[in-house]
TORMI-634365 format. One record per residue (C-alpha): residue number from 1; x, y, z. Coordinates in steps of 0.25 Angstrom, whole numbers. Each point is the difference from the previous one (the first is absolute). Layout:
@num=NUM u=X v=Y w=Z .
...
//
This chain:
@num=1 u=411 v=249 w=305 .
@num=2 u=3 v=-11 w=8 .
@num=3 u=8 v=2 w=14 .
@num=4 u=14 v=-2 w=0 .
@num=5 u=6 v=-11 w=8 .
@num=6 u=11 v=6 w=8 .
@num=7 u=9 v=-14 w=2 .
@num=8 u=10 v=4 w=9 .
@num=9 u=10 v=-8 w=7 .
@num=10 u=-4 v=5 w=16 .
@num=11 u=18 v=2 w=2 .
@num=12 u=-2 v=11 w=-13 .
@num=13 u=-1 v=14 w=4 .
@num=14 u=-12 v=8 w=-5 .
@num=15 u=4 v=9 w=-11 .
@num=16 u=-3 v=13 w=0 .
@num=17 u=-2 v=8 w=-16 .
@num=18 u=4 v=14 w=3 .
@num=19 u=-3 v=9 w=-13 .
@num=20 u=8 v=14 w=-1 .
@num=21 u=6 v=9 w=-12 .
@num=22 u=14 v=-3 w=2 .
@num=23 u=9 v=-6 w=12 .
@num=24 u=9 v=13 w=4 .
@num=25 u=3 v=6 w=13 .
@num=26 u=-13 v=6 w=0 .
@num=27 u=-9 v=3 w=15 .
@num=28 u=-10 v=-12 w=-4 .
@num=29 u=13 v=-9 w=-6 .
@num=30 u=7 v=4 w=12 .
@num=31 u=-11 v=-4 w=9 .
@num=32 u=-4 v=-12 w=-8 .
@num=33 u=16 v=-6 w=1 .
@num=34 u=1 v=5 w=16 .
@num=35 u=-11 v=-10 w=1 .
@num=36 u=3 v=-13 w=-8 .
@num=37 u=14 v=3 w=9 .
@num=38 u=-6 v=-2 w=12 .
@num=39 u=-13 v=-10 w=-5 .
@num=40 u=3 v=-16 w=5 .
@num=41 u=2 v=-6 w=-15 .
@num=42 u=-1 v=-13 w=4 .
@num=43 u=-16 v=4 w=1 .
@num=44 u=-1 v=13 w=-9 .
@num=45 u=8 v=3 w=-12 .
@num=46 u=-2 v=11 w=-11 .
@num=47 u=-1 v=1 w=-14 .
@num=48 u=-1 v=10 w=-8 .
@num=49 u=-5 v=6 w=-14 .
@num=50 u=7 v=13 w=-5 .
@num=51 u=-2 v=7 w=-12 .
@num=52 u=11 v=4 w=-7 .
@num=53 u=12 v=-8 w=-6 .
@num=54 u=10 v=8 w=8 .
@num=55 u=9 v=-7 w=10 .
@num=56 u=-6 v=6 w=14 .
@num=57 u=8 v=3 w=13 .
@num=58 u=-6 v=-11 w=8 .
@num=59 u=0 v=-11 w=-12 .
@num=60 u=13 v=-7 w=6 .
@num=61 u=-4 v=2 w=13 .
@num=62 u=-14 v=-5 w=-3 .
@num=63 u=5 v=-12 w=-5 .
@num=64 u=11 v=-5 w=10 .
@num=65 u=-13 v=0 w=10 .
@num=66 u=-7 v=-10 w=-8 .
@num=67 u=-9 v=9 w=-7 .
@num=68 u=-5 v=1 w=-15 .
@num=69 u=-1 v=11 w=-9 .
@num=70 u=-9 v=0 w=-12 .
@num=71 u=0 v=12 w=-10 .
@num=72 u=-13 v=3 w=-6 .
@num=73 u=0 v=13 w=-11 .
@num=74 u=-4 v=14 w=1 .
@num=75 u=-16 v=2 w=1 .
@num=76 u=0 v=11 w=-12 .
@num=77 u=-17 v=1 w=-4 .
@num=78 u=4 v=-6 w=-13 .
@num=79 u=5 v=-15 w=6 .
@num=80 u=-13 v=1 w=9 .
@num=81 u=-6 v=-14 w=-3 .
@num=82 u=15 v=-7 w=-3 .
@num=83 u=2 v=6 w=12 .
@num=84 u=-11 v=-6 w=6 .
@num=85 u=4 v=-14 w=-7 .
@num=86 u=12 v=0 w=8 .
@num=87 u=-5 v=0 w=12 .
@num=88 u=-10 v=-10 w=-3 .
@num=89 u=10 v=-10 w=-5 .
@num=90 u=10 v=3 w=11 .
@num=91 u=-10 v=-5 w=10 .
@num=92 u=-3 v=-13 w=-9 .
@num=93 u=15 v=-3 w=0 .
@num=94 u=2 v=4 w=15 .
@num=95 u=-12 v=-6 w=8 .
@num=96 u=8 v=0 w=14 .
@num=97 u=-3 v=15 w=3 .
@num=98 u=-11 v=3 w=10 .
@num=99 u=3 v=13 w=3 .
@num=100 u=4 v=12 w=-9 .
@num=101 u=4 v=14 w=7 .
@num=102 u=-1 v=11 w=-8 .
@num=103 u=8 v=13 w=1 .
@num=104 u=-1 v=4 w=-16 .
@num=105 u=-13 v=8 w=1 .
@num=106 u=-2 v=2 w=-15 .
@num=107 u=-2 v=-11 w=-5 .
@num=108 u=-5 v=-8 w=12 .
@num=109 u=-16 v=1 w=-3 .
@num=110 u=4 v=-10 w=-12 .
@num=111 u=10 v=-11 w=6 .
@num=112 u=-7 v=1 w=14 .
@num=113 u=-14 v=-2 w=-7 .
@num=114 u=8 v=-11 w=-8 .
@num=115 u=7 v=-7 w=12 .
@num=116 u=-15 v=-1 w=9 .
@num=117 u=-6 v=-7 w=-12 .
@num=118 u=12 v=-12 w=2 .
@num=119 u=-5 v=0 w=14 .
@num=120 u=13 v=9 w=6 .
@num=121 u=-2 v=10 w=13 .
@num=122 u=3 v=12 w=-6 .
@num=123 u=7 v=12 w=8 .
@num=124 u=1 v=13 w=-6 .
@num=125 u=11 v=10 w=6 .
@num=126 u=0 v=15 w=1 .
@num=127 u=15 v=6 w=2 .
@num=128 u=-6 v=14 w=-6 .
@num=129 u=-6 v=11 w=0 .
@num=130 u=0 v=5 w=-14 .
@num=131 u=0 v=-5 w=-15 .
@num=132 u=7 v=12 w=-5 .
@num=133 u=-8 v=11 w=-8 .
@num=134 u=-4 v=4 w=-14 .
@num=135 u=-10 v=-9 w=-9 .
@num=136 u=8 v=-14 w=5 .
@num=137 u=-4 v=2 w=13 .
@num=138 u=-14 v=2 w=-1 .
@num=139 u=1 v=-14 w=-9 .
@num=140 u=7 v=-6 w=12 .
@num=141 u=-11 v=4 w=10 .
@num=142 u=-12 v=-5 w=-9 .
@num=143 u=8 v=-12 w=-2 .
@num=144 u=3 v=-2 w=14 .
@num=145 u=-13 v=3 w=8 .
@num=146 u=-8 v=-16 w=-1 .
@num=147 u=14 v=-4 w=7 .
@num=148 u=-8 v=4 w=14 .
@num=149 u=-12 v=-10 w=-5 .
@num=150 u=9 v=-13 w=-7 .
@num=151 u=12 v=-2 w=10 .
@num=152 u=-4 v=-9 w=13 .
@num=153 u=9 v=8 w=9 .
@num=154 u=5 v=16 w=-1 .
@num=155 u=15 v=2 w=5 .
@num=156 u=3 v=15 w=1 .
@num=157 u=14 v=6 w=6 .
@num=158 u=-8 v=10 w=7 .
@num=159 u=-15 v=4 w=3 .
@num=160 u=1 v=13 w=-11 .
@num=161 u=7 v=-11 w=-9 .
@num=162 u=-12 v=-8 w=1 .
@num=163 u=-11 v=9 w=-1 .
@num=164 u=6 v=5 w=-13 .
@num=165 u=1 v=-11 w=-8 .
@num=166 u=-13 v=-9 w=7 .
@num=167 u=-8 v=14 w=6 .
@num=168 u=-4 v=0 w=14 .
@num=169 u=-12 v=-9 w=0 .
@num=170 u=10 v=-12 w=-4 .
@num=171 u=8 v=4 w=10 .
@num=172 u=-10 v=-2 w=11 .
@num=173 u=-1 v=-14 w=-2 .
@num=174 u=6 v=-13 w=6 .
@num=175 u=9 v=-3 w=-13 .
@num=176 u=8 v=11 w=1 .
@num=177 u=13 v=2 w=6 .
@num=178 u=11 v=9 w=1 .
@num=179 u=13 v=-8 w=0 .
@num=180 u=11 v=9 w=6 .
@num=181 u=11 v=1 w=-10 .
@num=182 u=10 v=-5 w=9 .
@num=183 u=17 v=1 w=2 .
@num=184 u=10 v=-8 w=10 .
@num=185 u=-1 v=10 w=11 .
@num=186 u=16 v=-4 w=4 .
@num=187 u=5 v=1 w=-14 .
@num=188 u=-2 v=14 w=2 .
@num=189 u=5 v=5 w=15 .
@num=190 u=12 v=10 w=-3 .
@num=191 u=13 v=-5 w=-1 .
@num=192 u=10 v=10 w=4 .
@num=193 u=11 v=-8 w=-9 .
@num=194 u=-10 v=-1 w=-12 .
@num=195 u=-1 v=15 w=-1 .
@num=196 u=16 v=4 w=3 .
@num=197 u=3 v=-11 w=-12 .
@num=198 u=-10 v=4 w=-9 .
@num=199 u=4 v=15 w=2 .
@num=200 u=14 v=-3 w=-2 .
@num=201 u=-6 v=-7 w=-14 .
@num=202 u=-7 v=10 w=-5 .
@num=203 u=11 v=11 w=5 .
@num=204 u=-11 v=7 w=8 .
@num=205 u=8 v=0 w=15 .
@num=206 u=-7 v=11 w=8 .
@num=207 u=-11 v=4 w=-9 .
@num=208 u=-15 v=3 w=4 .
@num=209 u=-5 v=-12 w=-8 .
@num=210 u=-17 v=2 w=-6 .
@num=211 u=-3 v=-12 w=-6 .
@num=212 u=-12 v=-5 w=-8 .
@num=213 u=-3 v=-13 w=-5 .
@num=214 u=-9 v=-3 w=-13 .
@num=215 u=-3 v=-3 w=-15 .
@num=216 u=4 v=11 w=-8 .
@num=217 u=-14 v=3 w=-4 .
@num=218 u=-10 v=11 w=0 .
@num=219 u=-8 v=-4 w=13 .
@num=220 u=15 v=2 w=8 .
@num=221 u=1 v=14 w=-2 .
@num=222 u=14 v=0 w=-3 .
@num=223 u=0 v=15 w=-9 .
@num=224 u=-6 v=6 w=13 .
@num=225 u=9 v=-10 w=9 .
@num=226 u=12 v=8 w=-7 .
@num=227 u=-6 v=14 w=2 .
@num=228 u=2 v=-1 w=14 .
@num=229 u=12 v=-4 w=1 .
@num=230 u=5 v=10 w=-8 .
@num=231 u=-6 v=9 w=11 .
@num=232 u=5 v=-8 w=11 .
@num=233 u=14 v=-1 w=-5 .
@num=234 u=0 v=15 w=-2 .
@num=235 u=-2 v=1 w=16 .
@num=236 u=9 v=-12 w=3 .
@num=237 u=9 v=-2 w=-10 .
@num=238 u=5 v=-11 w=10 .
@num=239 u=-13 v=-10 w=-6 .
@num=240 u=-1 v=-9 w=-11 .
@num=241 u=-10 v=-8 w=-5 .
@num=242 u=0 v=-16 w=-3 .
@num=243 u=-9 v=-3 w=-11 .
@num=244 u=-3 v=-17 w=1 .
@num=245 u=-7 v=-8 w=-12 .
@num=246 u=-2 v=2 w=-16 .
@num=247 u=-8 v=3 w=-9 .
@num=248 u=-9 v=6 w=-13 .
@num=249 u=5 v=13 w=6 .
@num=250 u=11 v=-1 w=4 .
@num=251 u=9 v=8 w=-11 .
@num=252 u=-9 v=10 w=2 .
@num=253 u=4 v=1 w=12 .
@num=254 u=14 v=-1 w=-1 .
@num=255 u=-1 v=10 w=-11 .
@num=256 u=-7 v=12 w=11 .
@num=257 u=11 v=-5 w=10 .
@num=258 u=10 v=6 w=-9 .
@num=259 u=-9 v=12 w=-5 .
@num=260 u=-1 v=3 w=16 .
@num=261 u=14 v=0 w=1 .
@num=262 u=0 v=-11 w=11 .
@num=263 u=5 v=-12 w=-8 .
@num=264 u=12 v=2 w=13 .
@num=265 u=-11 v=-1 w=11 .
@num=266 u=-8 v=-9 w=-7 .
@num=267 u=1 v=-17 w=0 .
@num=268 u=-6 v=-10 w=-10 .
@num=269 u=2 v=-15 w=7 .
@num=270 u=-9 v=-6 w=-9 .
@num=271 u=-8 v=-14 w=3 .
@num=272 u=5 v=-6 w=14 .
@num=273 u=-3 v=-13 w=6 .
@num=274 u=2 v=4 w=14 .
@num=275 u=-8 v=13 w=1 .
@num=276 u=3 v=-1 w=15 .
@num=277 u=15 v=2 w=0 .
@num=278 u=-2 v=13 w=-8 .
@num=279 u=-12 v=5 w=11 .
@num=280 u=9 v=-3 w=11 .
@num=281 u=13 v=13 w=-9 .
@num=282 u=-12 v=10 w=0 .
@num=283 u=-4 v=12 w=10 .
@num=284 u=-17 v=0 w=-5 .
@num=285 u=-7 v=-5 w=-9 .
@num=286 u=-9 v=10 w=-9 .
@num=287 u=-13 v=-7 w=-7 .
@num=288 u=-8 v=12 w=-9 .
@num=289 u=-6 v=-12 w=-8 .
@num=290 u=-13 v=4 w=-7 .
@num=291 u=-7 v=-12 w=4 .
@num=292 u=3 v=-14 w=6 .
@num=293 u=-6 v=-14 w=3 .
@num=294 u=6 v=0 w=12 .
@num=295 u=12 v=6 w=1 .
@num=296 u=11 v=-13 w=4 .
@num=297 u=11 v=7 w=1 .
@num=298 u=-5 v=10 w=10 .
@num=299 u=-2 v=-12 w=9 .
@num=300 u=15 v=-4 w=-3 .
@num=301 u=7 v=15 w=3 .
@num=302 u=-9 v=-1 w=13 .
@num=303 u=6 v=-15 w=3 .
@num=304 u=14 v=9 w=-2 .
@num=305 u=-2 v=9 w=11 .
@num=306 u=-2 v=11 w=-10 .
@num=307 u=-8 v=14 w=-1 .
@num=308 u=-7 v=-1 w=-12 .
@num=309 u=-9 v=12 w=-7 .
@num=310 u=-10 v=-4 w=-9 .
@num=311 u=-11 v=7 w=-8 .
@num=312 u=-15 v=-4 w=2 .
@num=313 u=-2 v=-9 w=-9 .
@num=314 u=5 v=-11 w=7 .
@num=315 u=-11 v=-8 w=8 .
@num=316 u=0 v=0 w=14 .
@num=317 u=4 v=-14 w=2 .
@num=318 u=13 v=4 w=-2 .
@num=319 u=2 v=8 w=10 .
@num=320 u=4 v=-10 w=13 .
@num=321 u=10 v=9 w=8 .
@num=322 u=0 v=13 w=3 .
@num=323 u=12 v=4 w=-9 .
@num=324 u=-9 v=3 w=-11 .
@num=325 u=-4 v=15 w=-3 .
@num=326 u=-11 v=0 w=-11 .
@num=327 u=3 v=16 w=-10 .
@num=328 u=-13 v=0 w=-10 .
@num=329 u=6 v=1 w=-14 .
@num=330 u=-9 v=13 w=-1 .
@num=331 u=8 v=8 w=10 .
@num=332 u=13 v=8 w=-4 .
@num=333 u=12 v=-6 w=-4 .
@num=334 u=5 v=8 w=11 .
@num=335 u=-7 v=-8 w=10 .
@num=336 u=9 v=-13 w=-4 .
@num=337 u=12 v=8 w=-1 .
@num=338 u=0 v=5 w=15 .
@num=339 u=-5 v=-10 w=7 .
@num=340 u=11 v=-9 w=-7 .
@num=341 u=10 v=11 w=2 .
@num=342 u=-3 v=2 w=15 .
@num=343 u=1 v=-16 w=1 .
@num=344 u=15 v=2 w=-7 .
@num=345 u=4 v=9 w=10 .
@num=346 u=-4 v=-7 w=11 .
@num=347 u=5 v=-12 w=-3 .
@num=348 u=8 v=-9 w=8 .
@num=349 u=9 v=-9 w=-6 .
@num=350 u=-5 v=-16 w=1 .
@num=351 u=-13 v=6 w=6 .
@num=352 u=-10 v=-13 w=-1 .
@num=353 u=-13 v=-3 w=8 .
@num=354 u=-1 v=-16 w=1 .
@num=355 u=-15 v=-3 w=-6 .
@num=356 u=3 v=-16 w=-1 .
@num=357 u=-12 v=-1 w=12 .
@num=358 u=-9 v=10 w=-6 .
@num=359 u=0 v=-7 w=-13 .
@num=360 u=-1 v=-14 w=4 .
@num=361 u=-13 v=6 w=8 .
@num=362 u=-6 v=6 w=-11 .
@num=363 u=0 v=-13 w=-9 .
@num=364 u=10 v=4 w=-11 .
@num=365 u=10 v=-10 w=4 .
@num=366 u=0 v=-12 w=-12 .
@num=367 u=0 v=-11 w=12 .
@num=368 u=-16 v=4 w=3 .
@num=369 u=-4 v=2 w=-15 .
@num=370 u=6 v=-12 w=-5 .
@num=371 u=-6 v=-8 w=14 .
@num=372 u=-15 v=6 w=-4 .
@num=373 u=3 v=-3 w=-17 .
@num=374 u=6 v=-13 w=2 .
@num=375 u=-14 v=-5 w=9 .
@num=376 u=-8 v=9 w=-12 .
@num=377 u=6 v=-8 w=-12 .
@num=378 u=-2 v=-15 w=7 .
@num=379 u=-15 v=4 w=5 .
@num=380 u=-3 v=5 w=-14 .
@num=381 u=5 v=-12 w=-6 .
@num=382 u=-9 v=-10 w=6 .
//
């Protein structure tokens, strides 16, 4: 095959091909769009292919910063080698990619494979520490092993990130890095005004609020999530718990609020734009995820100034102040319930620690990741 020609005027910016599932205010999407805020796009602009015919939380927002969205269909086993046409006639019409960054891991032995033979650097991305279970996720794993051997450079959120989906040999060598998953550190500094509006909103003025924020999805540990509040608001009936995102799961959900008897206690905000304002209303944060890539929005209740109790699945990297405490999800529910009930009774009201210089020294500030991406992408691009 002959090498493109990558013509380009020297005033156009380098475009960047991002590949994900879908475009919603997930940890890698929110991490992906914290970035292309901040990226100088005069010199780095991004594109990306989705697949799904859906409209995405980000497509408007995508599109007003002068990025591109292409939507590819489904990989199903069945479409395998249309699928595979797609990609190779996308990269035909479209010969002014250099780069393609990858944070679809299913699929990305084929387009990744496809995009090095139409001379693109290829960069794969881990954001995860798990493909589910059952039968599909041992296919995903097969599926997904030659990515450590085809792409040029392994990204990973976090070092056990990267040793899952690459194994620890890749992860010793010069291509791989782990890219923080990074937040604007001053978005997130408590705002005493913030919470007294926000409490006066959602008509919990005085309340002891525990707060979590994620997916309603299996790996969130919501059934358990409720199981300890139902115990702490038996201690402290003063508590109630803010529940933030959607989800697959989310009737169920709703459905065991009411069997509980808490659906008085208990608040469903939905999807939010500005996760920070509703960090800055709660009192803790509690996190009994059954596993995570990282763990973003730990870094984000830390940037809050709040105490955040989290089970032990989530990787270390997370944890960049000391207001974490880690409970393993094989203790006693008991073990969550006292230590957040003795946190209750102990708390004062707007009690925040200021983290802004701990996290700004630890790398998760957006200014330093975009600063070390944006000098990645144009070196690439040569």
């Amino acid at each position: 095959m002959q090498k493109n020609e990558h013509i380009t005027d020297i005033e156009q910016p380098v475009r960047i091909l991002h590949v994900l599932g879908r475009l919603n205010r997930g940890g890698a999407e929110t991490m992906i769009m914290n970035i292309y805020r901040e990226v100088d796009r005069s010199k780095i602009q991004f594109d990306f292919i989705i697949h799904t015919e859906d409209k995405c939380d980000y497509d408007d927002e995508i599109r007003e910063l002068g990025g591109k969205i292409y939507n590819f269909p489904r990989y199903s086993g069945v479409n395998h080698f249309s699928y595979k046409d797609y990609w190779r006639a996308f990269f035909r019409r479209h010969p002014e990619y250099r780069i393609i960054h990858g944070h679809m891991r299913s699929t990305a032995t084929i387009y990744l494979r496809i995009a090095k033979k139409f001379e693109l650097t290829t960069i794969a991305h881990s954001h995860s520490i798990s493909s589910g279970s059952g039968t599909s996720a041992i296919v995903k794993n097969i599926f997904q092993y030659p990515i450590r051997f085809i792409a040029d450079y392994l990204f990973a959120c976090s070092e056990s990130a990267g040793i899952w989906l690459y194994g620890e040999r890749a992860c010793r060598r010069d291509n791989f890095f782990i890219i923080n998953n990074s937040i604007d550190a001053k978005k997130f500094l408590y705002d005493r005004n913030t919470d007294m509006k926000i409490r006066g909103e959602l008509g919990i003025e005085g309340k002891f609020v525990i707060g979590h924020i994620g997916r309603f999805a299996i790996p969130k540990n919501h059934e358990f999530l409720l199981d300890i509040f139902k115990s702490v608001h038996e201690k402290f009936e003063n508590a109630v718990l803010l529940l933030v995102g959607d989800g697959e799961l989310r009737e169920s959900i709703e459905k065991k609020v009411v069997d509980l008897e808490l659906q008085d206690n208990v608040i469903f905000t939905g999807k939010q734009s500005e996760i920070y304002n509703l960090l800055h209303t709660m009192d803790i944060f509690v996190f009994p995820s059954f596993y995570e890539g990282l763990g973003l929005v730990v870094i984000e209740a830390q940037a809050s100034g709040l105490r955040c109790i989290v089970s032990d699945k989530i990787p270390k990297e997370a944890f960049i102040t000391d207001l974490v405490e880690v409970i393993s999800l094989k203790e006693k529910k008991d073990r969550w319930v006292n230590k957040i009930v003795n946190i209750a009774i102990s708390h004062k009201t707007n009690e925040r620690k200021n983290t802004y210089k701990q996290i700004l020294s630890s790398g998760y500030d957006i200014k330093s990741t975009t600063e070390w991406l944006h000098n990645f992408y144009l070196q690439a691009s040569k």
